[in-house]
C-alpha positions in Angstrom: 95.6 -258.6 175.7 92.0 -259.6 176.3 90.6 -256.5 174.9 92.9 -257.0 171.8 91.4 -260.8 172.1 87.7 -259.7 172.3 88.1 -256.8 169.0 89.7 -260.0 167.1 86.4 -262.1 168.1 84.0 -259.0 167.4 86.1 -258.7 163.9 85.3 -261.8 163.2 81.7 -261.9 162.9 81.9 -259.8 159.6 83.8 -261.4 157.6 82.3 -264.9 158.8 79.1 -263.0 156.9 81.0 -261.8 154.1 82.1 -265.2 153.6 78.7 -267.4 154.0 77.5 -264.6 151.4 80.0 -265.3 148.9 79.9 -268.6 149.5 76.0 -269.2 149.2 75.9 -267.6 145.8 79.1 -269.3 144.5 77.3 -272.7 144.9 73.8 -271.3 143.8 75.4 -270.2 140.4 77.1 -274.1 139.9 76.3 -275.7 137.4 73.4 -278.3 138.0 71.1 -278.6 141.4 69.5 -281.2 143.7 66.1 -281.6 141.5 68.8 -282.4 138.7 70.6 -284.7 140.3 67.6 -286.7 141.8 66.2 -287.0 138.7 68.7 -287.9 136.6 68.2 -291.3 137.0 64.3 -291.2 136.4 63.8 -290.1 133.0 60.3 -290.3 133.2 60.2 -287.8 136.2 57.8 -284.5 134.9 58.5 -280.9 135.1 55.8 -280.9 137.9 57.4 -283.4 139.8 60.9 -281.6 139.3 58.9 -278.0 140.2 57.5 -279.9 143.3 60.6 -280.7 144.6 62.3 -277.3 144.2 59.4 -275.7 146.3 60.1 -278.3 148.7 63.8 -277.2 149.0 63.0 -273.7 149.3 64.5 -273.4 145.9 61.6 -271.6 144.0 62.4 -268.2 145.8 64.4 -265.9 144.8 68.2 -266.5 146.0 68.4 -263.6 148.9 65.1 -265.0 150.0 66.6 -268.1 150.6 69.7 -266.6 151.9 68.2 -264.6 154.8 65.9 -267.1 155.7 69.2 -269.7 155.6 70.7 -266.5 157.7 67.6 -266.4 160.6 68.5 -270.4 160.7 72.4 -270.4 161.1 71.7 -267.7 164.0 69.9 -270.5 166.3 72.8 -273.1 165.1 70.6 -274.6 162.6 72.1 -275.6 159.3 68.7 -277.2 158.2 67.9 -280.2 156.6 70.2 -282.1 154.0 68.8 -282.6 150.9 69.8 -286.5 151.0 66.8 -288.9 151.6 67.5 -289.3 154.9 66.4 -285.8 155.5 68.9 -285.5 158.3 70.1 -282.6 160.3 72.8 -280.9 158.9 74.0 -280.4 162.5 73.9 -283.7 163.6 76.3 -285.0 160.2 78.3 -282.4 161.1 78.4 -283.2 165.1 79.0 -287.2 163.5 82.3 -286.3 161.4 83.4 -282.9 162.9 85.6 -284.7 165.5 87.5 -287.0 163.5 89.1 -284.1 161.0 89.5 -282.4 163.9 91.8 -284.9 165.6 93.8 -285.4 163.0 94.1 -282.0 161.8 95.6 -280.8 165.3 97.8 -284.1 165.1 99.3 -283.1 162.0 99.4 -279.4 163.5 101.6 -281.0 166.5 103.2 -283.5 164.3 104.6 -280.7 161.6 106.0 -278.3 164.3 107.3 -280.8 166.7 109.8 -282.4 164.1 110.0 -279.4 161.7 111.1 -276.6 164.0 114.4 -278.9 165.5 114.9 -279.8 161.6 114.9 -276.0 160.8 117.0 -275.1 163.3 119.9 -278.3 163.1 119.9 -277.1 159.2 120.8 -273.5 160.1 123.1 -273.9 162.8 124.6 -277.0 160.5 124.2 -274.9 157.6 125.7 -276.7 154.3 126.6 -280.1 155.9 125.6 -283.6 154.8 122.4 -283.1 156.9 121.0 -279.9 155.7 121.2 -281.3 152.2 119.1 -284.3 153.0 116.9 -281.8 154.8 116.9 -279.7 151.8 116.0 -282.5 148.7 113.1 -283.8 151.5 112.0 -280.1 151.4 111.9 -280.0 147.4 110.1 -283.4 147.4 107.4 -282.5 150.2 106.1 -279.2 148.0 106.7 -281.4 144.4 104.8 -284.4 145.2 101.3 -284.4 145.1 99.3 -286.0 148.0 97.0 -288.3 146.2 99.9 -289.9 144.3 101.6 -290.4 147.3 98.8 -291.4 149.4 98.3 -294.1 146.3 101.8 -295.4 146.4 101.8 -295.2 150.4 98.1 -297.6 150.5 99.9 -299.8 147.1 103.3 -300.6 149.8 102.4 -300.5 153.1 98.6 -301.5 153.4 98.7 -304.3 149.8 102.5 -305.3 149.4 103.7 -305.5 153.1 100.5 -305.3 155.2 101.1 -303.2 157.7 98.2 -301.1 158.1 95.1 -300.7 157.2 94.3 -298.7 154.3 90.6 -297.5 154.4 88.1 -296.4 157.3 89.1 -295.4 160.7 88.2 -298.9 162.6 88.5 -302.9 161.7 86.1 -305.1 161.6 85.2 -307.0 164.9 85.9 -303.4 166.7 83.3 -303.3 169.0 85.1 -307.2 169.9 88.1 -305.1 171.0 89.4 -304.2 174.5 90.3 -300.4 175.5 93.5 -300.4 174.7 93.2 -302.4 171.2 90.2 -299.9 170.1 93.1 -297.6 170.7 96.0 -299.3 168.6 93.4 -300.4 165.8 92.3 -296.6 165.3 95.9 -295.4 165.7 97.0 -297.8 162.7 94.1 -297.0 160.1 95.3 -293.1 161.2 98.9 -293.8 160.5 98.9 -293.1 156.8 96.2 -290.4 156.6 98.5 -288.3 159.3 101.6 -288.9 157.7 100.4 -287.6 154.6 98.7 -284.9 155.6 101.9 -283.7 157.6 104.1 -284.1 155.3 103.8 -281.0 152.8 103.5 -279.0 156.2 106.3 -280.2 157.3 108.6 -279.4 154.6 107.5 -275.8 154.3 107.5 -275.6 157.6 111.0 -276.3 158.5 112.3 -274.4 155.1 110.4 -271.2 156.8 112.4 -272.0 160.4 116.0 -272.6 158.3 116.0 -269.3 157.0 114.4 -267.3 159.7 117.3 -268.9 162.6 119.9 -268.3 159.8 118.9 -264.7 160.0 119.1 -264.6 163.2 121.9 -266.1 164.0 123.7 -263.3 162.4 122.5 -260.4 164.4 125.0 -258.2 166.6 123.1 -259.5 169.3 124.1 -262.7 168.8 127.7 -262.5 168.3 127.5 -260.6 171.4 126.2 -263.5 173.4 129.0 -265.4 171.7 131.9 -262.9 172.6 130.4 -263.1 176.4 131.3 -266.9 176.8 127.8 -268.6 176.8 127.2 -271.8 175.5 126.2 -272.6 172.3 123.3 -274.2 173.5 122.4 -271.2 175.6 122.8 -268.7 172.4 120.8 -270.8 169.8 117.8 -272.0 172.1 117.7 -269.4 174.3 118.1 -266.3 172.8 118.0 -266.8 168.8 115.3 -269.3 168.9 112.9 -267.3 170.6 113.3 -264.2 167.9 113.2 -267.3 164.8 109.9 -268.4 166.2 107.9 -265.3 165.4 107.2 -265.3 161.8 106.8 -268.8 162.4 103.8 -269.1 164.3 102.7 -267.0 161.8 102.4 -270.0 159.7 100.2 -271.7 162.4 97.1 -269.4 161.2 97.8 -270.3 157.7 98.1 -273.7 157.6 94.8 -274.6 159.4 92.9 -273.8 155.8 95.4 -276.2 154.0 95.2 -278.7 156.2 91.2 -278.4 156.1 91.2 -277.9 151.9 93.6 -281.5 152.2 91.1 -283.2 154.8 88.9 -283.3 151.6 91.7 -285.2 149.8 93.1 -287.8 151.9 89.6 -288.3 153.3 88.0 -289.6 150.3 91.1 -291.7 149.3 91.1 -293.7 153.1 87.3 -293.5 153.0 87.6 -291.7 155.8 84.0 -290.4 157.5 85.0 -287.2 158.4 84.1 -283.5 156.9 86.0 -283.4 154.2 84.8 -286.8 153.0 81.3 -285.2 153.4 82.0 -281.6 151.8 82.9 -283.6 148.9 79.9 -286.2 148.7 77.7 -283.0 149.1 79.0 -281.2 146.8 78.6 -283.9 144.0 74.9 -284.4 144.6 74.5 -280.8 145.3 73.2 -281.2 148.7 73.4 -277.2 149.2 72.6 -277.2 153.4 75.1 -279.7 154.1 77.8 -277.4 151.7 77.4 -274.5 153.7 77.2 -276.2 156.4 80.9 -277.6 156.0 81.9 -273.9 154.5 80.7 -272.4 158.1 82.3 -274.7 160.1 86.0 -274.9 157.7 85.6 -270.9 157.9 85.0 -270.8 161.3 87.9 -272.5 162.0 90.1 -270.7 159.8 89.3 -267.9 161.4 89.9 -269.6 165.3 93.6 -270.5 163.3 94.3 -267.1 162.9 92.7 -266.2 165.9 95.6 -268.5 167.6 98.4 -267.8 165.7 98.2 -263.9 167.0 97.8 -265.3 170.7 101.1 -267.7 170.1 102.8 -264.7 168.8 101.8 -262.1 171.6 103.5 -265.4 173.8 106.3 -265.2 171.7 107.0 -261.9 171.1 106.5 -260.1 174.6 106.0 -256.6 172.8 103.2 -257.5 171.0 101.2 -258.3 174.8 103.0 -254.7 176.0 101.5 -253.0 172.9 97.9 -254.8 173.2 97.9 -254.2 177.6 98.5 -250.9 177.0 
């Protein structure tokens, strides 16, 4: 198992390459660039002035120059300089917001499996009742609606009509006022909304993918076997069927990290939210090319960790796979 760990971690480096090269040309050949949009609000500003500051961005070389010497950078953890006016360290934006996507990305993770995999498997062993028709028109609705119409409606009820929580940033005024435990609550509530939503559309999918997988399952000769011996229903569903249901199902774990990343940007910049998303997006729009790949690193990096993790839950799951790997 560790060698089959450390030839995933070795793979990894690759297409981490691959990726910053596709990705550095991709926004290079964008339309517009940071001279453009510095300028665009000083219409007096000369070509010298504009030619001035593209030499002082490195953006006067030709793009693989600029690539490898962005490559020699990234291999000492430096991202470089954003192109902002503060001149800051991409690295320490990054170190500023990294940790609140973060958090509630793995809270969704945990939030999405916790309630979808029971919901998945009361719909298959209840298959056609009352419940796994609710189950099913919530499963329709979670993969129709779209997230920033709902997050709207969701800020429009709860945080304008009734009140209840807060509907933008991550803290309240008069925070730093606030004992332990109510720094606690106060972040919890302005997080109640942003999780929910970015849960839910995981969550649907989620338990529609542990329905069909427990209702295959449950059919197997091994399974009517356990039956015909006298165990308990209990025993036979989360014993023996739920074990086999969970494999392609952890699957999913690998493949939701990038969604749930690609949505950070969303429901981020709707609850003014300073995280990465929030930031990807803000540099993208004024072009701010270190900070980009700076947030394209990082979101591929853990993409990769994702799928990195959903092959260790399913050597867990699945004792073949650590047999196969050990030996």
């Amino acid at each position: 198992m560790i060698v089959f760990l450390l030839k995933r971690l070795v793979a990894m480096i690759p297409m981490l390459l691959g990726i910053t090269v596709i990705s550095f040309a991709v926004i290079h050949l964008a339309p517009g660039s940071p001279t453009d949009m510095e300028t665009m609000m000083m219409p007096k500003a000369s070509l010298e002035a504009k030619a001035r500051l593209r030499a002082l961005y490195g953006l006067d070389q030709p793009l693989h120059i600029q690539y490898w010497n962005w490559l020699r950078r990234l291999v000492k953890f430096d991202f470089g300089d954003s192109f902002a006016p503060d001149r800051k360290k991409v690295i320490d934006k990054i170190a500023e917001r990294l940790p609140i996507t973060i958090l509630i990305n793995v809270l969704s993770l945990f939030m999405i499996f916790l309630v979808a995999i029971p919901i998945g498997v009361l719909s298959a062993t209840h298959q056609d009742t009352f419940f796994d028709k609710v189950t099913t028109v919530f499963v329709f609705l979670g993969f129709a609606t779209p997230t920033f119409w709902l997050a709207l409606l969701s800020m429009i009820l709860f945080g304008v009509h009734l009140q209840l929580l807060p509907i933008s940033g991550i803290k309240s005024m008069g925070y730093e006022e606030l004992s332990g435990i109510g720094k606690v609550i106060d972040v919890g509530r302005h997080l109640v909304l942003p999780l929910l939503l970015s849960a839910f559309g995981g969550l649907a999918g989620v338990s529609r993918y542990m329905r069909a997988n427990m209702l295959e399952v449950i059919r197997m000769d091994y399974i009517v076997t356990a039956r015909a011996k006298g165990l308990r229903e209990s025993v036979v569903i989360y014993k023996h069927a739920l074990r086999n249901a969970l494999m392609p199902v952890v699957t999913i774990l690998g493949l939701s990290v990038p969604g749930l990343i690609g949505g950070s940007v969303i429901f981020e910049s709707i609850f003014a939210i300073p995280g990465m998303g929030q930031m990807f997006y803000q540099s993208v729009m004024s072009r701010d090319y270190p900070v980009v790949m700076g947030g394209l690193v990082i979101g591929a990096v853990l993409t990769l960790l994702g799928n990195l993790l959903a092959d260790i839950s399913y050597a867990l799951v699945d004792p073949r796979v650590r047999v196969r790997h050990e030996g």
